[in-house]
SERO-4910 file (N, C-alpha, C, O; in steps of 0.05 Angstrom, whole numbers):
BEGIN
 pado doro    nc1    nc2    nc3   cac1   cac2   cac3    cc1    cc2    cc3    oc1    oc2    oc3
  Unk    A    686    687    530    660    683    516    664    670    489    650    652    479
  Unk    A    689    686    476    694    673    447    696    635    451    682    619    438
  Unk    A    710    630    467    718    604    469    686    587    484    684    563    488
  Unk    A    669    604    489    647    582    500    624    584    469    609    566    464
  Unk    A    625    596    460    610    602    435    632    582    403    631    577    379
  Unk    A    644    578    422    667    562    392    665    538    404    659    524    384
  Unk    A    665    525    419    662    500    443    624    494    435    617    471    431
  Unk    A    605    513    435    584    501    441    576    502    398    561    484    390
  Unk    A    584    515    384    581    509    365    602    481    344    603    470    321
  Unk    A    611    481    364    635    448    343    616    430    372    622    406    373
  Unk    A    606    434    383    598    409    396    574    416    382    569    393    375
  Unk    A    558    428    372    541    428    350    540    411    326    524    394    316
  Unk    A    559    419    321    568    400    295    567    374    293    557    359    276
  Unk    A    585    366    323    591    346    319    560    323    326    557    301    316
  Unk    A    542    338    344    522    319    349    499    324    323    486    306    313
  Unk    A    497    346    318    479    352    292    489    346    270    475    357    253
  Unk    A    513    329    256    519    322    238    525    288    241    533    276    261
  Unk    A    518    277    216    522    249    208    506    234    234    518    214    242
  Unk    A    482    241    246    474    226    254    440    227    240    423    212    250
  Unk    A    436    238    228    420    248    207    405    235    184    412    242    162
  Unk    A    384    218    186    381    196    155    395    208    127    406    195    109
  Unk    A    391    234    127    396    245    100    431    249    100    443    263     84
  Unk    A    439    240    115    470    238    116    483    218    105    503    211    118
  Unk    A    476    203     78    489    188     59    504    209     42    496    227     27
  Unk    A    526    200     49    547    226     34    540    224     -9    536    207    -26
  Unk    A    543    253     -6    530    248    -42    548    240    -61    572    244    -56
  Unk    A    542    230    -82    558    215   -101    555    183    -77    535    171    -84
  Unk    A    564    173    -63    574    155    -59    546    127    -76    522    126    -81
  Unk    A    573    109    -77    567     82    -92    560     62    -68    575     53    -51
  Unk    A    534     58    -75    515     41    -59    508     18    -73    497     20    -94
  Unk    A    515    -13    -60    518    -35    -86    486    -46    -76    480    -45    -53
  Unk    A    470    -54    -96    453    -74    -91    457    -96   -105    466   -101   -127
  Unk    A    448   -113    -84    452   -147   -100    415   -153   -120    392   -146   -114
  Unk    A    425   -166   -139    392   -169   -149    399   -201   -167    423   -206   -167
  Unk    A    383   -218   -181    382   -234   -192    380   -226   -217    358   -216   -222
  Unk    A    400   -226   -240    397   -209   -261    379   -232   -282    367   -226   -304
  Unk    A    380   -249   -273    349   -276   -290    323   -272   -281    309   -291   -289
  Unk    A    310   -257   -268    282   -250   -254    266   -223   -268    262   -201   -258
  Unk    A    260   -235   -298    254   -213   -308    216   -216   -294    204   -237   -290
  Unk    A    205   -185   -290    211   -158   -293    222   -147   -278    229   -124   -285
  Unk    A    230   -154   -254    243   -140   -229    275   -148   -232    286   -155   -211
  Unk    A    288   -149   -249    316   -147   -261    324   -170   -277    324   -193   -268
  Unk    A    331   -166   -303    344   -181   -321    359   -163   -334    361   -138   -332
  Unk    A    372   -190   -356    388   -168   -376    372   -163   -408    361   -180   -422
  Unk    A    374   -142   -412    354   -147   -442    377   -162   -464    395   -178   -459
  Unk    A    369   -148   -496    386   -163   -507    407   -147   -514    426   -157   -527
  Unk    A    408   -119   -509    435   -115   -509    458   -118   -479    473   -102   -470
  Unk    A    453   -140   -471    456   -143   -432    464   -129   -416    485   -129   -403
  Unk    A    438   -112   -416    436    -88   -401    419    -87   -372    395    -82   -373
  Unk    A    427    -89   -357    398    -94   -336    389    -82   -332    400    -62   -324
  Unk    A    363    -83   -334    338    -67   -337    318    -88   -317    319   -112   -311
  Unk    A    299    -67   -312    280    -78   -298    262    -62   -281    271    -40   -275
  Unk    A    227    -70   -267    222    -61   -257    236    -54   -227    231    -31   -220
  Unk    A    247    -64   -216    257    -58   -188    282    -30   -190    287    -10   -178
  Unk    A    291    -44   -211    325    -34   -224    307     -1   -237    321     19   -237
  Unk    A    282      1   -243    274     32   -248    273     47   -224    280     71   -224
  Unk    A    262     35   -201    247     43   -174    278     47   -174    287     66   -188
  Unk    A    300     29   -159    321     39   -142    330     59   -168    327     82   -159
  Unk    A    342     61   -196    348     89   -208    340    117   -193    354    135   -184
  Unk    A    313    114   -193    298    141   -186    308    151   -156    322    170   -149
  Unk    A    293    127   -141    300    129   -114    335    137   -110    343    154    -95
  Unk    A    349    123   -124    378    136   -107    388    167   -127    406    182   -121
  Unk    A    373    171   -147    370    200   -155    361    217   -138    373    238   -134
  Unk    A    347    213   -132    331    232   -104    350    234    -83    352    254    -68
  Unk    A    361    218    -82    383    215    -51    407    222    -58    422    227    -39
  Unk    A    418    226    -85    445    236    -98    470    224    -96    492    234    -98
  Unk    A    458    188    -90    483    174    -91    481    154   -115    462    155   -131
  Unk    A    496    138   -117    492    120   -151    497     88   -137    515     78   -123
  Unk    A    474     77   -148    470     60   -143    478     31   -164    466     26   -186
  Unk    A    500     12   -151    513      2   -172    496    -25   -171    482    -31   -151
  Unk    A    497    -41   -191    468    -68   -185    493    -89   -189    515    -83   -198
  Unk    A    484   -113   -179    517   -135   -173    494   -157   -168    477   -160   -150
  Unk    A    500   -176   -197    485   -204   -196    502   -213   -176    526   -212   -171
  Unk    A    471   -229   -159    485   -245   -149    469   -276   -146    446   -277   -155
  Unk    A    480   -301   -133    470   -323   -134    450   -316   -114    461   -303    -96
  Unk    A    418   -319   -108    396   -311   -103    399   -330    -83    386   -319    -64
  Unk    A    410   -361    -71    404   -364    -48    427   -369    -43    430   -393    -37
  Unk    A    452   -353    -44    461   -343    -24    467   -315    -19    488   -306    -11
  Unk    A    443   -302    -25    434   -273     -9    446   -267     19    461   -248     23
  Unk    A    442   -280     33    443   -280     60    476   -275     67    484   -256     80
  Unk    A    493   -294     58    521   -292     56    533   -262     44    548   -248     56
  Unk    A    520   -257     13    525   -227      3    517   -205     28    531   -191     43
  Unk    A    493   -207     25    490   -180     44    511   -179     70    526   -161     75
  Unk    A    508   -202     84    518   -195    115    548   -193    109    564   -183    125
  Unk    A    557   -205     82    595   -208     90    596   -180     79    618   -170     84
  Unk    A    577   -162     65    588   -131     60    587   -130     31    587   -107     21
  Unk    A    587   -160     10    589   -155    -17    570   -137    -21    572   -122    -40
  Unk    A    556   -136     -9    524   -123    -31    515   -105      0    518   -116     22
  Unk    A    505    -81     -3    489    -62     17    453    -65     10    436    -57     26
  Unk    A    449    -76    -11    420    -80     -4    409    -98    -21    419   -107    -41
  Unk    A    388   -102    -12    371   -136    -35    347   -117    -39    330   -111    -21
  Unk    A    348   -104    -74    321    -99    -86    317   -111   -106    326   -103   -128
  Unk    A    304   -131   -104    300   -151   -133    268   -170   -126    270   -192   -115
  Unk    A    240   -158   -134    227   -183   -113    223   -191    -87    205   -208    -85
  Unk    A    232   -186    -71    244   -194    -44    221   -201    -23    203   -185    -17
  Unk    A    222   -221    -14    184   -230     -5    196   -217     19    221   -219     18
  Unk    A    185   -203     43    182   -195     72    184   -225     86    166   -238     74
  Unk    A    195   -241    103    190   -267    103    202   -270    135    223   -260    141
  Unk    A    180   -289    161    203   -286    187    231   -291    181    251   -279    188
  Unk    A    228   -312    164    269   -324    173    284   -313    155    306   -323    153
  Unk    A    278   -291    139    295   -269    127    287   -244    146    295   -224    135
  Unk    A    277   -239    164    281   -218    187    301   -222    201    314   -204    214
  Unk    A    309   -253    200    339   -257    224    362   -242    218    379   -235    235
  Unk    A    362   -236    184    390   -217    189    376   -199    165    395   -194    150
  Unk    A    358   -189    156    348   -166    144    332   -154    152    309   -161    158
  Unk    A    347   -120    155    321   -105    161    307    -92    135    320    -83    116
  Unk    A    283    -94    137    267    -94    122    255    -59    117    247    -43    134
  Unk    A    256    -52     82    238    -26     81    208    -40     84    200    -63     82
  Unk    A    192     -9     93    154    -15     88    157    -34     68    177    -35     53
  Unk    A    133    -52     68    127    -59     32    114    -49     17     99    -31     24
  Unk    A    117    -57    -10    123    -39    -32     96    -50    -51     83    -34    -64
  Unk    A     92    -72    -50     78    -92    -66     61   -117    -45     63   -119    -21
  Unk    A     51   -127    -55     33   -149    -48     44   -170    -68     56   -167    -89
  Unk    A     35   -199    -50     48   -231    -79     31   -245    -67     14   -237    -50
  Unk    A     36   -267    -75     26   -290    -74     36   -315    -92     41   -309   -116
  Unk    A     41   -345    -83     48   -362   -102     22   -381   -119      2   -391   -112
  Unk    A     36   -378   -147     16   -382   -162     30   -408   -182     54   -410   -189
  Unk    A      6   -429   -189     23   -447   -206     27   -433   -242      8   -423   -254
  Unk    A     41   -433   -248     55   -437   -276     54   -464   -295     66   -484   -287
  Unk    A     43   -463   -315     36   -485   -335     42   -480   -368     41   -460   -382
  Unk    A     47   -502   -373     43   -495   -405     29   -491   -420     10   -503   -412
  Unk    A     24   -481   -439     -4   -468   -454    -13   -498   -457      1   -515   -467
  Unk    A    -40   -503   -447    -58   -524   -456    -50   -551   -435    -58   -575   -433
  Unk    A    -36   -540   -427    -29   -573   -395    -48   -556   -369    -47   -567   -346
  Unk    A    -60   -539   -371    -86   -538   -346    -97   -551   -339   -101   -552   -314
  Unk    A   -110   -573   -358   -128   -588   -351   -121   -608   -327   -102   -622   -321
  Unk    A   -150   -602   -317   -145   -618   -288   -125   -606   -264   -119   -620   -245
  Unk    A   -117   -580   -265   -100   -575   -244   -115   -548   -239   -110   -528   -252
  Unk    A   -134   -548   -219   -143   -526   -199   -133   -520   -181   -131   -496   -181
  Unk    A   -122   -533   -157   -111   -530   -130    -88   -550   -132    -82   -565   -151
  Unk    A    -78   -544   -105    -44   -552    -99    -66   -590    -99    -56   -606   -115
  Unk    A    -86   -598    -88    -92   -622    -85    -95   -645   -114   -101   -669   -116
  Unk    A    -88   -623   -134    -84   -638   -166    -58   -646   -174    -58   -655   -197
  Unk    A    -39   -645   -163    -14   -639   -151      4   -664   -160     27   -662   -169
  Unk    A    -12   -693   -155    -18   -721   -144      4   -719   -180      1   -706   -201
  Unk    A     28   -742   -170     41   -752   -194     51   -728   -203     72   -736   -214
  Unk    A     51   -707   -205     64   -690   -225     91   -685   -212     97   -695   -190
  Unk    A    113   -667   -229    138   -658   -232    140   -633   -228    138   -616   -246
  Unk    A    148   -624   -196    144   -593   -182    165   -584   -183    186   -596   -177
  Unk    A    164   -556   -191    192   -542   -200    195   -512   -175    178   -496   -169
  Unk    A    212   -513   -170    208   -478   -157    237   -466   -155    253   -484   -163
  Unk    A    249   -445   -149    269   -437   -152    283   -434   -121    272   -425   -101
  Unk    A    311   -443   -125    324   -438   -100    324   -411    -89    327   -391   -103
  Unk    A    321   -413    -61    320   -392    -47    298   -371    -47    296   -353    -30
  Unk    A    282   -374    -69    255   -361    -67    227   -372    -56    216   -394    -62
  Unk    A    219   -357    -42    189   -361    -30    177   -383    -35    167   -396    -17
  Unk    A    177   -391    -69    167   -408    -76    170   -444    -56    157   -461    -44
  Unk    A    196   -437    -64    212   -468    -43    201   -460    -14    184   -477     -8
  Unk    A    204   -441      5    197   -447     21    156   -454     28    146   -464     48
  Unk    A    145   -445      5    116   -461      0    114   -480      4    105   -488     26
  Unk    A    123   -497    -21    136   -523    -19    137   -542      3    122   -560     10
  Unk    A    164   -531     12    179   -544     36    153   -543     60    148   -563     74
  Unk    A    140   -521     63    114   -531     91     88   -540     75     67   -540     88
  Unk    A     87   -546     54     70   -562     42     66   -585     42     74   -596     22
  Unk    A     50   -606     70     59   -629     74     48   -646     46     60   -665     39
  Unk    A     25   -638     31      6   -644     23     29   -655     -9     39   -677    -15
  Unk    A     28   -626    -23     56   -633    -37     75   -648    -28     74   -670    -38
  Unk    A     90   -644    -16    118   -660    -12    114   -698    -11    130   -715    -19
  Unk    A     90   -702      1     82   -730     -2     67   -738    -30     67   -762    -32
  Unk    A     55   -724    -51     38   -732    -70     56   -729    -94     53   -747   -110
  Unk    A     75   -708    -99     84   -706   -127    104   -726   -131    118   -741   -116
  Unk    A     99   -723   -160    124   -745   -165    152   -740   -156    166   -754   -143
  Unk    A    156   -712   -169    190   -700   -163    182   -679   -161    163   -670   -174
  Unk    A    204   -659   -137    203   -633   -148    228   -626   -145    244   -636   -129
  Unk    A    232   -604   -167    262   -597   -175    271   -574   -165    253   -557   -169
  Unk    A    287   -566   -156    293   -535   -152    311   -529   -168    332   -541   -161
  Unk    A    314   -515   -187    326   -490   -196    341   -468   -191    329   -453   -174
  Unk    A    366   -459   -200    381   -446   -187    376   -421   -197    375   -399   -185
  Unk    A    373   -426   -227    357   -390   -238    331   -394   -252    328   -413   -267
  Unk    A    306   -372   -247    284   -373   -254    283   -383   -280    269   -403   -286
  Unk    A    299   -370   -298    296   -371   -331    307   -404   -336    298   -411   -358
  Unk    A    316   -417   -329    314   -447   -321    298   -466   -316    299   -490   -323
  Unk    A    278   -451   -299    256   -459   -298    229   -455   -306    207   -460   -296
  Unk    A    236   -444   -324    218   -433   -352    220   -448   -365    201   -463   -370
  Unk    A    254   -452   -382    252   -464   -401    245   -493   -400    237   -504   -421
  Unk    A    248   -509   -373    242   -533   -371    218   -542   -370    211   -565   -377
  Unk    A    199   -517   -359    163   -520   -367    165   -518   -394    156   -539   -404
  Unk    A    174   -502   -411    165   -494   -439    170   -514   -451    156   -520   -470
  Unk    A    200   -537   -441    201   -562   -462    192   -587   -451    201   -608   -461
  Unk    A    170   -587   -426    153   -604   -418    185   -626   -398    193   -649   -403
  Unk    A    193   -609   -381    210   -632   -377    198   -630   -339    209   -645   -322
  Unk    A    180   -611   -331    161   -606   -308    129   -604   -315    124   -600   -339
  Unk    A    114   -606   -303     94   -601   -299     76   -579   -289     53   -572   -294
  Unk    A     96   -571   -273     86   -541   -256    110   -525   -245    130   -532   -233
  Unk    A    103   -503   -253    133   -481   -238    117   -468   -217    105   -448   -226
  Unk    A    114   -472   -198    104   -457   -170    125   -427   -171    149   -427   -169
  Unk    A    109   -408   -173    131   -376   -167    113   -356   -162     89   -360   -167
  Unk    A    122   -334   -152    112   -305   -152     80   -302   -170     86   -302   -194
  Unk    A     66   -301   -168     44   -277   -179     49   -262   -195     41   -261   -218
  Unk    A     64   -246   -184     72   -221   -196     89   -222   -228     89   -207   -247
  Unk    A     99   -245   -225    133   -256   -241    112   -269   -263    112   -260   -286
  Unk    A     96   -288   -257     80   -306   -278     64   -291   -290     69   -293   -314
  Unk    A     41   -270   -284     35   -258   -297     39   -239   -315     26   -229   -333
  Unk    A     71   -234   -303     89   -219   -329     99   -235   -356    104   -227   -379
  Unk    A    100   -256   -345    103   -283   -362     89   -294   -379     99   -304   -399
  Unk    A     61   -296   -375     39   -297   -398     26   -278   -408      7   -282   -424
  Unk    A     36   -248   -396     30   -236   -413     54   -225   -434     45   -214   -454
  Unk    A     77   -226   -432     95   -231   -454     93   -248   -470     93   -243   -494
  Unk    A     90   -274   -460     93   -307   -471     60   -316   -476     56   -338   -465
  Unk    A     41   -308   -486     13   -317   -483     19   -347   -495     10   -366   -482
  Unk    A     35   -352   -518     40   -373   -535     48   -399   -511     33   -418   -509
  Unk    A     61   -398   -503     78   -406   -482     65   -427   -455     62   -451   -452
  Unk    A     57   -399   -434     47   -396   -406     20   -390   -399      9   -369   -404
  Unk    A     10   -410   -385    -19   -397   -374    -15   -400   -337      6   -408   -327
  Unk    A    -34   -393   -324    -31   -384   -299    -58   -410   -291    -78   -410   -305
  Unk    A    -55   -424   -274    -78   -432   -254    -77   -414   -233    -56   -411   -219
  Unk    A    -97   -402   -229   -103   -380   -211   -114   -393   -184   -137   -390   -176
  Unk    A    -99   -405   -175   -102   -420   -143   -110   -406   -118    -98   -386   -111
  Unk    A   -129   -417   -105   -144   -399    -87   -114   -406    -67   -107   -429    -69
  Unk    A    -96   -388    -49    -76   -398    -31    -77   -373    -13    -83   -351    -20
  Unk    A    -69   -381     12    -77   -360     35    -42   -352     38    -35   -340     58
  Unk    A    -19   -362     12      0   -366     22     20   -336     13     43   -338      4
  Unk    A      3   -305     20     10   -298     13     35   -267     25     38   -262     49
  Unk    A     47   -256      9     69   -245     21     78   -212     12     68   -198     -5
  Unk    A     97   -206     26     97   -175     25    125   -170     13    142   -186     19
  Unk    A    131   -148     -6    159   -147    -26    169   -120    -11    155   -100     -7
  Unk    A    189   -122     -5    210    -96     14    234    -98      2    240   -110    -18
  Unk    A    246    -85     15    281    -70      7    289    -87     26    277    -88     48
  Unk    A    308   -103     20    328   -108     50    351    -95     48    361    -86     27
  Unk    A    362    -93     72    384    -75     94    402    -94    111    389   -109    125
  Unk    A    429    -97    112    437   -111    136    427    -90    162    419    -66    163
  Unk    A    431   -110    180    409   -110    211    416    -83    221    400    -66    229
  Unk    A    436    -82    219    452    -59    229    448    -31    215    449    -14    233
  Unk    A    444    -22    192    445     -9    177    418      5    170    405      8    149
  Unk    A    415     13    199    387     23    200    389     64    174    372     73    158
  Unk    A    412     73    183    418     95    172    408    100    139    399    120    128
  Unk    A    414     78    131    414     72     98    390     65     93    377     75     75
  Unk    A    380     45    113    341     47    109    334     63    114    324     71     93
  Unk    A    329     85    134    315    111    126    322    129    118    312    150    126
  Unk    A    343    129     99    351    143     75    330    138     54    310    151     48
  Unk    A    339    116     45    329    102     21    298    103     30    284    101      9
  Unk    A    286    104     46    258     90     50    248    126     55    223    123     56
  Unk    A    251    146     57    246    174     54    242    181     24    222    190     13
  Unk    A    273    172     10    262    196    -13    251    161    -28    244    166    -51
  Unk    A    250    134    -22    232    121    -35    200    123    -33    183    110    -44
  Unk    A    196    145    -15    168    143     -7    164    170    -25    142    168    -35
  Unk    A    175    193    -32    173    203    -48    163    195    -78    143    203    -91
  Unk    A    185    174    -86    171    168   -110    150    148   -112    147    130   -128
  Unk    A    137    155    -94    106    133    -88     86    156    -80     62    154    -86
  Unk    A     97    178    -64     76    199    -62     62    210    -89     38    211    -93
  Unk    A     90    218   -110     88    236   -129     67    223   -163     51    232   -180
  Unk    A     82    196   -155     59    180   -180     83    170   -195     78    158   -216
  Unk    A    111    173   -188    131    152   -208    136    137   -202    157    128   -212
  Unk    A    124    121   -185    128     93   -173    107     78   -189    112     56   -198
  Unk    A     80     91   -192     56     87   -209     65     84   -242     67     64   -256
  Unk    A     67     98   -244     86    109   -278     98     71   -283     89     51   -296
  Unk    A    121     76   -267    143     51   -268    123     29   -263    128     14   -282
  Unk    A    112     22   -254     87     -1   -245     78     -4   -274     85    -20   -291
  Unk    A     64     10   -276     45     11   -316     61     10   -333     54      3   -356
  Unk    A     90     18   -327    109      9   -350    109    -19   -353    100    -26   -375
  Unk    A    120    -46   -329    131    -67   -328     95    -77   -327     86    -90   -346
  Unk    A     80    -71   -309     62    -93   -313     32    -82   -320     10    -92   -312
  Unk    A     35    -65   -333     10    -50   -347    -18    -45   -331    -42    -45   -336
  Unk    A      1    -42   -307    -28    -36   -272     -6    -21   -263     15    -15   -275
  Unk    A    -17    -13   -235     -9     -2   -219     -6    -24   -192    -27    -28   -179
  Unk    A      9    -32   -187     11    -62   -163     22    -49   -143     24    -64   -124
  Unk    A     35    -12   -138     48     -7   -118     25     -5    -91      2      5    -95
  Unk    A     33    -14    -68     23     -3    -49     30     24    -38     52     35    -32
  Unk    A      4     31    -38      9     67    -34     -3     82     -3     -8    106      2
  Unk    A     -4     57     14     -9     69     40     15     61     55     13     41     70
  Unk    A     29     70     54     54     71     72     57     69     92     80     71    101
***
C-alpha cells in the first residue's frame, strides 16, 4: 500500500508541477528587448536611466510574478532576429499587434489602442490635412515601425512625395523635422502626442482622419506560450486594480489603457 500511495503521489508531482502558468521559477531574469530612443514607452532620461511608460507596466507586472525583469536595447527592426535567436524573451516597447508580426510572435491581449498620425513643425501645418496633401513633400517614418509599413501600402504616397526617408531611431527623426530637413514624420498617435505635449514649441499634430489603425501587445516567441500566461495573469492584475491607470496619467496625463480584457 505504502509503495502505491508513494508511486501515485510523485506521479502527482510530476504532472501537477511545472506545467502550471504560475510556474516561472522566482527570482529568475527575464530579458526584454525595447527601443531605448522611443520616449514614453522607453528611453533613457538624463541620468541614462531607462525609464518609461512600458518600462513602469513591465516593473510592476514582473513584481507581481517575482521574477526581475532585465530591459536590453535593441535595434527595433531587427526584433524579429532578437526575439526568435533567444537574445531577448519578450518585445514590450509600443508594439503594434500586426498580421506579419503574428508569423513568429505570440501576442499578449492588447493593452492600448494607436493609430498613425502626421507629425509637423510648429507652424508648417498649413495646407496639410490628409495623406492627399502629401504631393512634393519629404516623408519620414521609422524603420521597422508601423509607421513604414503605412507607407509602404500607401499607393497614394509612395507615388506623390518627393522622398521619403526611413530612420533607424525615432529621436532621429525628430530631430530632422525640428531642423526642417523633412516635412512630415508619419508615427504612432500615442508617441506624437507625447511629443507636443512635452515639445509644444517644437511639434504640432495634423490630426488625420485614417482607418489605419492598430492594437499595442506584449510579444512572446511562438513557442513560449508558458511565459505569456504568466505575464498576461498578474499583467491583468495591474489593469484590474487601477496601476496600470495610475502609470497611464503618469506618461500621458489620460488614462489610454484598455480595460476590457
Amino acid at each position: 500500500m505504502r509503495k502505491i500511495l508513494t508511486l501515485f503521489f510523485t506521479t502527482m508531482l510530476f504532472f501537477g508541477c511545472g506545467s502550471s502558468q504560475d510556474d516561472i521559477p522566482a527570482g529568475k531574469v527575464i530579458t526584454i528587448g525595447i527601443d531605448d530612443g522611443f520616449p514614453p514607452m522607453g528611453f533613457r532620461n538624463e541620468k541614462n536611466e531607462l525609464v518609461g511608460f512600458d518600462i513602469d507596466l513591465a516593473k510592476e507586472t514582473g513584481k507581481r510574478m517575482g521574477v526581475r525583469f532585465e530591459f536590453k536595447p535593441i535595434d527595433w527592426s531587427k526584433k524579429r532576429e532578437e526575439l526568435t535567436s533567444g537574445n531577448i524573451d519578450i518585445i514590450w516597447n509600443g508594439l503594434n499587434i500586426t498580421e506579419d508580426r503574428k508569423e513568429y510572435i505570440l501576442f499578449s491581449k492588447p493593452y492600448m489602442e494607436d493609430r498613425q498620425i502626421f507629425l509637423v513643425k510648429k507652424g508648417k501645418a498649413e495646407g496639410i490635412r490628409s495623406e492627399h496633401d502629401l504631393t512634393g513633400k519629404i516623408i519620414a517614418t521609422q524603420a521597422g515601425a508601423t509607421s513604414e509599413n503605412f507607407v509602404n501600402d500607401n499607393k497614394f504616397i509612395q507615388s506623390h512625395a518627393k522622398e521619403i526617408k526611413t530612420f533607424d531611431q525615432f529621436a532621429d527623426a525628430l530631430n530632422a523635422l525640428k531642423n526642417g530637413e523633412i516635412d512630415t514624420f508619419i508615427c504612432d498617435e500615442i508617441i506624437a502626442r507625447y511629443e507636443t505635449h512635452n515639445n509644444p514649441d517644437n511639434f504640432e499634430i495634423i490630426d488625420v482622419q485614417s482607418d489605419y489603425y492598430t492594437e499595442i501587445g506584449i510579444g512572446f516567441r511562438k513557442d513560449d506560450k508558458e511565459l505569456r500566461d504568466a505575464v498576461q495573469k498578474a499583467f491583468d492584475g495591474v489593469i484590474a486594480d487601477g496601476t496600470a491607470k495610475k502609470i497611464s496619467e503618469k506618461w500621458f496625463h489620460a488614462d489610454l489603457i484598455l480595460h476590457k480584457l
